[in-house]
N, C-alpha and C positions, 0 to 999 in steps of 0.2 A: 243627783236630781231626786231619787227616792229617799234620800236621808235628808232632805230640805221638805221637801213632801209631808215626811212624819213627822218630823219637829212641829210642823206647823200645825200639826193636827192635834198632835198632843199638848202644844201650848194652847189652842182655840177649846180643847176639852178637857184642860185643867189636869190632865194626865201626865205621870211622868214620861221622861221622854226613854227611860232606859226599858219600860216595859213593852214600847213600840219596836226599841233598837231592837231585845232581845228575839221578839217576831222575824225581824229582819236577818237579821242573824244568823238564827237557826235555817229559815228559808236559803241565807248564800252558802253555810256551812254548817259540818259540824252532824249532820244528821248519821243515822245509823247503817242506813238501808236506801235505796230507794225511793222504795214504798214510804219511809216517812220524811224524806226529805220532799216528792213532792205534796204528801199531805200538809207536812210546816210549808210551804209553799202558799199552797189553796187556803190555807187559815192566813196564814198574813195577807194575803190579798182582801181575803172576806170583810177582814178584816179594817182594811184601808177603804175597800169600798163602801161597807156600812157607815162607818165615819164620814168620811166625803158626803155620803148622799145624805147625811142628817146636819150637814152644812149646807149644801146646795136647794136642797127642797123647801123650806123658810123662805127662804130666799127667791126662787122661783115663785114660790105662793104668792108672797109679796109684792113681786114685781107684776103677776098676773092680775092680782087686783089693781091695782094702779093702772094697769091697762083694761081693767075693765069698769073704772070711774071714767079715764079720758073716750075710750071705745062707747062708750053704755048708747049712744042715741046713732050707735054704726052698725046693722045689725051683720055686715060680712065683716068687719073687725073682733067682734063678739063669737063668731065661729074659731077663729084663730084663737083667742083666751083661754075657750072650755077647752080645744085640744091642748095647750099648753098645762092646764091645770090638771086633763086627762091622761095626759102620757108622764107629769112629775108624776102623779100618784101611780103609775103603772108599775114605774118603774123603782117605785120607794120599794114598795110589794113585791116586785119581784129582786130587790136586792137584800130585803128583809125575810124573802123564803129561802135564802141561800143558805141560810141553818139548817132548814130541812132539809134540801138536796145533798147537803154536805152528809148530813146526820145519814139517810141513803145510803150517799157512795162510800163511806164509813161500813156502813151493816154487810152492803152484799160483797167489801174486797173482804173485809175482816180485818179492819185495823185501827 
């Protein structure tokens, strides 16, 4: 399922598909330690989820507008849009600071 997952994401972002695999890869095997099998872990996720959500959030925007031309003269339909359009960007943001918390939990293990 997870290699059907990446395919798909690496053909939608023009990406080869083998520098997805090797993320995966490393994450099922092959690591040294630990410590950096689940750091390659946390990076291929980060990694699948930044992707995912710079597919999905277009898409929500879009979809939000559209409900806020059909919605526009509803004004408790209109409450439900801005939440929609407030919790996509909430959540771009917070899949997009994942670099820094990564970068973080990086600093203070030391690895």
């Amino acid at each position: 399922m997870l290699s059907i997952l990446i395919k798909v994401l690496a053909a939608n972002l023009g990406e080869s598909y083998t520098s997805y695999q090797s993320y995966y890869l490393k994450c099922a095997s092959g690591a040294q330690s630990v410590s950096e099998a689940l750091t390659n872990c946390i990076v291929a996720v980060q990694k699948f989820l930044i992707n995912f959500a710079l597919i999905i959030t277009p898409l929500s925007l879009v979809i939000s507008g559209f409900l806020a031309i059909i919605f526009s003269t509803q004004p408790s339909k209109m409450k439900i849009v801005k939440d929609i359009i407030q919790y996509t960007l909430i959540g771009l943001g917070i899949i997009l600071g994942a670099e820094i918390i990564l970068q973080i939990i990086k600093y203070i293990f030391g690895v």
